[in-house]
C-alpha positions, 0 to 999 in steps of 0.5 A: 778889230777896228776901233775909234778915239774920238777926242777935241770936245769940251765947252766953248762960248758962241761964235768959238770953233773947236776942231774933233779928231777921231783915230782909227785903229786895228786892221781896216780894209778899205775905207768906204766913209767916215762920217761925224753925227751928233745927238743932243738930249732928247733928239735922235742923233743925226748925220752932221757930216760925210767924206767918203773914200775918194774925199767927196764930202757932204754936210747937213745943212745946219752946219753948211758953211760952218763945219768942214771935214777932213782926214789923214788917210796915212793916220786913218784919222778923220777931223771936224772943224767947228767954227761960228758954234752956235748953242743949239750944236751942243751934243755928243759927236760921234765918229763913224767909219764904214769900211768894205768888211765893218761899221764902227761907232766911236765912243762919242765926244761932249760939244758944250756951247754956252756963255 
């Protein structure tokens, strides 16, 4: 059973970066995407950012330019670097994997960005 730690959240002023991790484990057959959405209160939770097996990637466009994904494929571990935060990208950060045999959700990470 694949599972996923997603870790690196917390609270930081405007204009700050933080950068999320998410680890995978258990047997993964291969790995279609991996992708990080956000939900904030209230809000449906949306796609914020794709890399997909051969390591194209993809944003929404509230974050282009500011957030980059990435990943270790020897950790099966995917990253969200966050810079130029702005209040309005608080939310939990969910990690996301699909691979060819399953699709698993991560347990979300908290994102606070408040002065």
């Amino acid at each position: 059973q694949v599972q996923l730690a997603e870790s690196g959240g917390g609270l930081v002023q405007p204009g700050g970066s933080l950068r999320l991790s998410c680890a995978a484990s258990g047997t993964i057959v291969r790995i279609i995407a991996m992708h990080w959405y956000r939900q904030s209160p209230g809000k449906q939770r949306e796609l914020v950012a794709t890399i997909t097996g051969s390591g194209s990637t993809n944003y929404a466009d509230s974050v282009k330019g500011r957030f980059t994904i990435s990943r270790d494929n020897t950790k099966n571990a995917v990253y969200l670097q966050m810079n130029s935060l702005k209040p309005e990208d608080t939310a939990v950060y969910y990690c996301r994997l699909i691979s060819v045999a399953t699709g698993v959700w991560g347990q979300g990470t908290q994102v606070t960005v408040s002065s």
